[in-house]
Biopython code that builds the backbone (N, CA, C, O; Angstrom):
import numpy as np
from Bio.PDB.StructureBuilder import StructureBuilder

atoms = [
    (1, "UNK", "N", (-0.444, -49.249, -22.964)),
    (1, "UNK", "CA", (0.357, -50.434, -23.161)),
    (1, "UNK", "C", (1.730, -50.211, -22.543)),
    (1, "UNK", "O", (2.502, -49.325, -22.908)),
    (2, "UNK", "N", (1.956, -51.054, -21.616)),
    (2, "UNK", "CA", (3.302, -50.792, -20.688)),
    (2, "UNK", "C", (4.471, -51.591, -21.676)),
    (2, "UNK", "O", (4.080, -52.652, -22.164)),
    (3, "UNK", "N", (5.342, -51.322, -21.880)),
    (3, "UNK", "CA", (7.053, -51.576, -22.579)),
    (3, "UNK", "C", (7.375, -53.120, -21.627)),
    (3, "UNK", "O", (6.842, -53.277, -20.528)),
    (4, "UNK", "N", (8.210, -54.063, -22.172)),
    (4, "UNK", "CA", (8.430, -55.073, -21.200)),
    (4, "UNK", "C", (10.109, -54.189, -20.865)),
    (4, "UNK", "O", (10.564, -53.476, -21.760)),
    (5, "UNK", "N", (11.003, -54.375, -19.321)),
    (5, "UNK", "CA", (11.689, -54.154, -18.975)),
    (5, "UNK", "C", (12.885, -55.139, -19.837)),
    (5, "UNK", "O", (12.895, -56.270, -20.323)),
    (6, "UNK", "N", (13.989, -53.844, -19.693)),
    (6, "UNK", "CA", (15.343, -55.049, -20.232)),
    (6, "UNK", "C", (15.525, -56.185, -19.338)),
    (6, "UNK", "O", (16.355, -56.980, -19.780)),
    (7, "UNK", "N", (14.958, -56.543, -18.104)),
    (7, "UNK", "CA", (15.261, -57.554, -16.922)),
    (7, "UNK", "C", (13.806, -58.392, -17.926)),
    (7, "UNK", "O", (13.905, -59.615, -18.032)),
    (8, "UNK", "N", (13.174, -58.046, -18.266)),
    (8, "UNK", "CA", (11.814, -58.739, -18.363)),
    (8, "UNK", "C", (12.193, -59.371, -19.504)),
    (8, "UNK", "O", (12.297, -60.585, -19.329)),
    (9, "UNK", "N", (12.448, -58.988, -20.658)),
    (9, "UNK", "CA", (13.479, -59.415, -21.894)),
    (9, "UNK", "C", (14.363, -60.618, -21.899)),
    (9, "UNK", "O", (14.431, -61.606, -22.630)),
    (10, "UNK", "N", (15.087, -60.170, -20.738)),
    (10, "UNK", "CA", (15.969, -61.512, -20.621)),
    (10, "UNK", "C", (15.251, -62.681, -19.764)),
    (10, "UNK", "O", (15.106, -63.831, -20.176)),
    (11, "UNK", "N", (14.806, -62.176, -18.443)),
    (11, "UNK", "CA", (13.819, -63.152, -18.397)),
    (11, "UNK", "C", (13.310, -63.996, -19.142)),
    (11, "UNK", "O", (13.923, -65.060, -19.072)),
    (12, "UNK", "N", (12.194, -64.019, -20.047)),
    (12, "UNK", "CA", (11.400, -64.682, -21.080)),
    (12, "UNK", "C", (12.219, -64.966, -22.026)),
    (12, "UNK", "O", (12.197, -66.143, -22.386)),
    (13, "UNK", "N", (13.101, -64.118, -22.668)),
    (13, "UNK", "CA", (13.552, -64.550, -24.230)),
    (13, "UNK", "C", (14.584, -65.502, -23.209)),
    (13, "UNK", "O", (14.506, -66.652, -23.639)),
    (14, "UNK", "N", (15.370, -65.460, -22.211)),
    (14, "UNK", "CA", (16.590, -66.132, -21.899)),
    (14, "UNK", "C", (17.853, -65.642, -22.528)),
    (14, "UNK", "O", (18.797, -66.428, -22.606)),
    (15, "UNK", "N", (18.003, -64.041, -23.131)),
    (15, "UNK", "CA", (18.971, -63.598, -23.636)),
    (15, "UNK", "C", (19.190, -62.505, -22.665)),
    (15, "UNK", "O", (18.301, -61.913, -22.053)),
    (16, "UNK", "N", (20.670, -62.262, -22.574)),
    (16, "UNK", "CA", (21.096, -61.082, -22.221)),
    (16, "UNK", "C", (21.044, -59.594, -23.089)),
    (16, "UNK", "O", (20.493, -58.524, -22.829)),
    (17, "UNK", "N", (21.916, -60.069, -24.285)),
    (17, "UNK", "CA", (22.346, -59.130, -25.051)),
    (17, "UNK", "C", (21.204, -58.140, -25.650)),
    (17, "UNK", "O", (20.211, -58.685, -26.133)),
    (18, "UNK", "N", (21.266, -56.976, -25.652)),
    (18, "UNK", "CA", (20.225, -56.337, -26.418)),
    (18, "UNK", "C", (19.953, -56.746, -27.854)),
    (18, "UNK", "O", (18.845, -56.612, -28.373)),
    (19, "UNK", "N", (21.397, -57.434, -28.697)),
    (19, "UNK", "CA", (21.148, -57.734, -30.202)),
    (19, "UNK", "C", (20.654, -58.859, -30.137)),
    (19, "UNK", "O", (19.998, -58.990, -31.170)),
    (20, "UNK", "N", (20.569, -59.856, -29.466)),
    (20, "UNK", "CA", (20.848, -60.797, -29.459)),
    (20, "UNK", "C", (19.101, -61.295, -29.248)),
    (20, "UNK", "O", (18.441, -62.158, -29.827)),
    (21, "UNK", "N", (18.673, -60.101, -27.909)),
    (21, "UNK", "CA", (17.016, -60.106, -27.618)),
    (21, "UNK", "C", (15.860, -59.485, -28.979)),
    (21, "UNK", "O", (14.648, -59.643, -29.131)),
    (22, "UNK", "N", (17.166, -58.557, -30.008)),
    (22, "UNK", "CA", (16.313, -57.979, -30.586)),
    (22, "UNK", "C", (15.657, -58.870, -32.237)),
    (22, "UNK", "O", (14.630, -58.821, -32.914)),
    (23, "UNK", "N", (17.143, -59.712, -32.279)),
    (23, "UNK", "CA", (17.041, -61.185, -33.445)),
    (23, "UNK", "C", (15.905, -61.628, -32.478)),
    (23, "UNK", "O", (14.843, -61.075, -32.764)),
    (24, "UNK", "N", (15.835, -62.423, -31.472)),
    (24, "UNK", "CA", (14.891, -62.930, -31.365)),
    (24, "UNK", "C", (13.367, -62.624, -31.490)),
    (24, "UNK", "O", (12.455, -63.411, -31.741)),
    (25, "UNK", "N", (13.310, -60.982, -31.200)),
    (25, "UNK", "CA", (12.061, -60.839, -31.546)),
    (25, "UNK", "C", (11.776, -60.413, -32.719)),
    (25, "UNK", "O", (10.581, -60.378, -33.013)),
    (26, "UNK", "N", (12.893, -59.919, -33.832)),
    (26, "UNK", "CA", (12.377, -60.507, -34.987)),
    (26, "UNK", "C", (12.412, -61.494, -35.762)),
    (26, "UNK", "O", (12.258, -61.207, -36.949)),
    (27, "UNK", "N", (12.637, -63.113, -35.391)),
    (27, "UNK", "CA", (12.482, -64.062, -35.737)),
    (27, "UNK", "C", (10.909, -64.202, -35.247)),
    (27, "UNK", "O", (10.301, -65.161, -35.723)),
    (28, "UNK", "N", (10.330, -63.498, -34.512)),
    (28, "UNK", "CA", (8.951, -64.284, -34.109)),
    (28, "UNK", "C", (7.947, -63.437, -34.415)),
    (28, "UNK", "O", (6.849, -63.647, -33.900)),
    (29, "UNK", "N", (8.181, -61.959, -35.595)),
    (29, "UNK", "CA", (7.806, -61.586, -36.093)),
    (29, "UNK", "C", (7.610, -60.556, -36.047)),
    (29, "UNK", "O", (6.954, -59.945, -36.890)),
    (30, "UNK", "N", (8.362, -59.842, -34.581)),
    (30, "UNK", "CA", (7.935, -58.481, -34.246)),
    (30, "UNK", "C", (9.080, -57.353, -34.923)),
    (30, "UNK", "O", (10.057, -57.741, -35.564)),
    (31, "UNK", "N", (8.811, -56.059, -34.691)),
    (31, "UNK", "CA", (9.806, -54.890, -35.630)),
    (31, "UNK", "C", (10.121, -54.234, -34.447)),
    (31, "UNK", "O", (9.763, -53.076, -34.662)),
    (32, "UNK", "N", (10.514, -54.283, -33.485)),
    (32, "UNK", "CA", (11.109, -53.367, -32.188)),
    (32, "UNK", "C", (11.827, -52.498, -32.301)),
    (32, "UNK", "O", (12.756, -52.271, -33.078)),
    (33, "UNK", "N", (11.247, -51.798, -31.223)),
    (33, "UNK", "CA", (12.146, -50.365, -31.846)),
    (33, "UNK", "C", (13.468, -50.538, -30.847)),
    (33, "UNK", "O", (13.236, -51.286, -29.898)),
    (34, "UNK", "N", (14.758, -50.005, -30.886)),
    (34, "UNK", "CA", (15.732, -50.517, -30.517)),
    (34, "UNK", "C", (16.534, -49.172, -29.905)),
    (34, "UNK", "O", (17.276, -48.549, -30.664)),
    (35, "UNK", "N", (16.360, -48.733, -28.482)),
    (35, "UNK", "CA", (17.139, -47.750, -27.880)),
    (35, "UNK", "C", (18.795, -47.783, -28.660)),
    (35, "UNK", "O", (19.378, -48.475, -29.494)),
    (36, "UNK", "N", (19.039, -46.772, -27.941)),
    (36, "UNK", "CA", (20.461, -46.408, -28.229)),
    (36, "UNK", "C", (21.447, -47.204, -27.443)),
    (36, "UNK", "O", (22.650, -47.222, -27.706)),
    (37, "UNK", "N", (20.983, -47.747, -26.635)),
    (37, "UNK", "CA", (21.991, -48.556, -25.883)),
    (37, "UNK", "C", (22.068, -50.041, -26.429)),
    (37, "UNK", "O", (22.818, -50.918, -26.001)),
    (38, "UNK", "N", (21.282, -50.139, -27.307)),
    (38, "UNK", "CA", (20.842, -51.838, -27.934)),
    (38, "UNK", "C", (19.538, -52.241, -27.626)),
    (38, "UNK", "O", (18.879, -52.980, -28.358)),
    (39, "UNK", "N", (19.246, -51.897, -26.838)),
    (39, "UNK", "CA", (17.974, -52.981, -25.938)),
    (39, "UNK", "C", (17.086, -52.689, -26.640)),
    (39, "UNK", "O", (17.219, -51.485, -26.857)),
    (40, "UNK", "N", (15.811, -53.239, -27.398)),
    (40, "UNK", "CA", (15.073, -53.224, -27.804)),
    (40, "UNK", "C", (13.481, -52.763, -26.692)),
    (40, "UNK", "O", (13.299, -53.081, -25.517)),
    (41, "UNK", "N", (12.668, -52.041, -27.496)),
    (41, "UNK", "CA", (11.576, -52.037, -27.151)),
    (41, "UNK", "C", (10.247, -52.505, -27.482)),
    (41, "UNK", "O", (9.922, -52.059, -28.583)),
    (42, "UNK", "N", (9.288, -53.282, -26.921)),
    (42, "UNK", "CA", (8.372, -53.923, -27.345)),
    (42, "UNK", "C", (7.244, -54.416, -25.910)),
    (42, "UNK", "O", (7.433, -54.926, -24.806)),
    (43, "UNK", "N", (6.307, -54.034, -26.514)),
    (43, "UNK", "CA", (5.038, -54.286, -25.315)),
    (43, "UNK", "C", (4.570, -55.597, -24.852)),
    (43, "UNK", "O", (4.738, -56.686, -25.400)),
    (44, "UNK", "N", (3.976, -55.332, -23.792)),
    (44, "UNK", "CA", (3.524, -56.735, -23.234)),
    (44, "UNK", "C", (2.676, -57.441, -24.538)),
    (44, "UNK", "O", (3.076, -58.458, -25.106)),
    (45, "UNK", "N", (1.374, -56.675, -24.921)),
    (45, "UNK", "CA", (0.789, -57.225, -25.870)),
    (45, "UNK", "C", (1.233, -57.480, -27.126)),
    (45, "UNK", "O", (0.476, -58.145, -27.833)),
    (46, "UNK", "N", (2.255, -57.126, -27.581)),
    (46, "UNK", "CA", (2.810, -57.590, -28.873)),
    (46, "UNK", "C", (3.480, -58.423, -28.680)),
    (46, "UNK", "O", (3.411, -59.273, -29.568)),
    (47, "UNK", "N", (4.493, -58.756, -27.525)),
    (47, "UNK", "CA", (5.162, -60.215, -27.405)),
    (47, "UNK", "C", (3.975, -61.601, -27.146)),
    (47, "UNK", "O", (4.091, -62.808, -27.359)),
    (48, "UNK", "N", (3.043, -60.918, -26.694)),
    (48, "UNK", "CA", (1.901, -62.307, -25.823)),
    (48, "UNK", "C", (1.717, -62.178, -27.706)),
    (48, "UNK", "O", (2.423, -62.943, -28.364)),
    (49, "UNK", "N", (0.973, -61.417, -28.302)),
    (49, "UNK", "CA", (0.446, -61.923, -29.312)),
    (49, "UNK", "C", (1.309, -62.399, -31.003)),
    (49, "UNK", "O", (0.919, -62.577, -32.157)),
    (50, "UNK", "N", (2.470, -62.442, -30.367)),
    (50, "UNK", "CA", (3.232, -63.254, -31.215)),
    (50, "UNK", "C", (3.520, -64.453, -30.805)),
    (50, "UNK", "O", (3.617, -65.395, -31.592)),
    (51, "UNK", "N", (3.741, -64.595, -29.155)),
    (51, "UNK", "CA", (4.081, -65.938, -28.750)),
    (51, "UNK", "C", (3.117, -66.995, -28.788)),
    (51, "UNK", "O", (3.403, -68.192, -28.765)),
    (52, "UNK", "N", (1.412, -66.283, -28.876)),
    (52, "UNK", "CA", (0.643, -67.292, -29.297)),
    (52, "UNK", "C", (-0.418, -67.271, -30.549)),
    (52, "UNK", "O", (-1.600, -67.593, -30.671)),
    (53, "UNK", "N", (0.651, -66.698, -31.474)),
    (53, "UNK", "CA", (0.063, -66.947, -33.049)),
    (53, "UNK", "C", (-0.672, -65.753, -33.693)),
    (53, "UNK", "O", (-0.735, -65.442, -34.882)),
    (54, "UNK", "N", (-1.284, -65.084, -32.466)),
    (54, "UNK", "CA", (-1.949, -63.885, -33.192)),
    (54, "UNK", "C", (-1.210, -62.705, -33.942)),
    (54, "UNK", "O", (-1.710, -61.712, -34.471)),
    (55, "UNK", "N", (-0.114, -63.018, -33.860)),
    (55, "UNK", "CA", (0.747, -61.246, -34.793)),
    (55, "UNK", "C", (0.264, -61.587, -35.862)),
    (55, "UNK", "O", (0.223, -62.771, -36.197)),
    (56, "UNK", "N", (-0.214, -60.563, -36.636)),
    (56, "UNK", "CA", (-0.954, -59.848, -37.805)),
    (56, "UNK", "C", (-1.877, -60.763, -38.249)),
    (56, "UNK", "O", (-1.870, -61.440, -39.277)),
    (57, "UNK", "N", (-2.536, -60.712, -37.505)),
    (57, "UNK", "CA", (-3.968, -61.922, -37.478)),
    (57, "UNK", "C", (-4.821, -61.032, -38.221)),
    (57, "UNK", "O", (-5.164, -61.521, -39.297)),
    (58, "UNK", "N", (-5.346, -59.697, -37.954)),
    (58, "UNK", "CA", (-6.505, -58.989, -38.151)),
    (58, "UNK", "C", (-5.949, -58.001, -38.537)),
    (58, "UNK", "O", (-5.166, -57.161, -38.094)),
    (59, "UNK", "N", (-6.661, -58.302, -39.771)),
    (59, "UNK", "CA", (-6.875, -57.040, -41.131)),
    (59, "UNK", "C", (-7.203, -55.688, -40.669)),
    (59, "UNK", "O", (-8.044, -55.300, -39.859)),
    (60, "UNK", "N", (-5.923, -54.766, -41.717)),
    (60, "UNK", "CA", (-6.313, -53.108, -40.958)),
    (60, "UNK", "C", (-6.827, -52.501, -40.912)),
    (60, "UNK", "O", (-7.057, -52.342, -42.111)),
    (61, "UNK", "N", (-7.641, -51.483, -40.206)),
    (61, "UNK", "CA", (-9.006, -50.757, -39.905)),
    (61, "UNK", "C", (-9.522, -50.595, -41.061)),
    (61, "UNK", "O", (-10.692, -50.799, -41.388)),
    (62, "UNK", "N", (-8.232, -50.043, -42.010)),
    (62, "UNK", "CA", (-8.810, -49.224, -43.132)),
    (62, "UNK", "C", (-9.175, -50.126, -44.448)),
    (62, "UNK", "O", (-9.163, -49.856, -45.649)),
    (63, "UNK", "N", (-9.504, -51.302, -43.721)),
    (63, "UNK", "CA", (-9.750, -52.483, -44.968)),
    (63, "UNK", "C", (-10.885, -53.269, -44.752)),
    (63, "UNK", "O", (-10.504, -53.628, -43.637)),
    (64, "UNK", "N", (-11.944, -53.832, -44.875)),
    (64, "UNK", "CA", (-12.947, -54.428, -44.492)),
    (64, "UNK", "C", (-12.377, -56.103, -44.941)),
    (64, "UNK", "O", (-11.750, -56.636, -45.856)),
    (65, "UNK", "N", (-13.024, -56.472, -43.704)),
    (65, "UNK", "CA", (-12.713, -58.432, -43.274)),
    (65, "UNK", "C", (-13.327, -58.469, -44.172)),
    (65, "UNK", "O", (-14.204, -57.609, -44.095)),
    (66, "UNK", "N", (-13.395, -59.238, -45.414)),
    (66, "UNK", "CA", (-14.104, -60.482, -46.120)),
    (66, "UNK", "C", (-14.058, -61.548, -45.846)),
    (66, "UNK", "O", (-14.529, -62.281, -46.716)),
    (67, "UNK", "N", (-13.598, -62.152, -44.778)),
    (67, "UNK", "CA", (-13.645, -63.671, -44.397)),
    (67, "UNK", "C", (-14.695, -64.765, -44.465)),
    (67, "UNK", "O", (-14.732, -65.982, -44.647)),
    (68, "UNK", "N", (-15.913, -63.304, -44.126)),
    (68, "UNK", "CA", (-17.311, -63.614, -43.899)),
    (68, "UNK", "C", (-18.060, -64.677, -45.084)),
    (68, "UNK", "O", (-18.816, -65.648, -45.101)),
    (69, "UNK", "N", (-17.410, -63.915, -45.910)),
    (69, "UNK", "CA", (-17.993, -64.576, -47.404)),
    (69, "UNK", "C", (-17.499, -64.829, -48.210)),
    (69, "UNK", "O", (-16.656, -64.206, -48.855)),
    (70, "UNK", "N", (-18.116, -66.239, -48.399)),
    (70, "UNK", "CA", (-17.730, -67.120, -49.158)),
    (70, "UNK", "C", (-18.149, -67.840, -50.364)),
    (70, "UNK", "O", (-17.427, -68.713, -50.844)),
]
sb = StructureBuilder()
sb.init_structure("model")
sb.init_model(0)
sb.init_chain("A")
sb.init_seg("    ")
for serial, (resi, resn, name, xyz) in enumerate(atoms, 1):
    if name == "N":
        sb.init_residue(resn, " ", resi, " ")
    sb.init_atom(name, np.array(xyz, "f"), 0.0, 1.0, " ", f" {name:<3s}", serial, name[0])
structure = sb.get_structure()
């Protein structure tokens, strides 16, 4: 899983600031981990799967889906 770039960050979110990119991605649900310089870190697949609904969709390994049944 490749990291999105601080250029890639501002790109998409439309923020400069590292604090500023890092509120935004936890308003949309993510926990980024946040270099020393500010800038936050966070993967391609965790931003795609917050931006379209899937963050914490699926139950953790160590738990069995019951969805099934009803």
């Amino acid at each position: 899983m490749a990291d999105l770039s601080p250029k890639d960050l501002e790109r998409i979110l439309g923020l400069k600031q590292g604090a500023a990119q890092t509120r935004a991605l936890r308003g949309m649900g993510l926990r980024p981990y946040v270099r020393p310089d500010g800038t936050p870190v966070v993967t391609w697949e965790a931003l795609t799967m917050a931006m379209t609904g899937h963050l914490g969709s699926k139950a953790p390994a160590n738990q069995p889906d019951f969805s099934a049944l009803g």
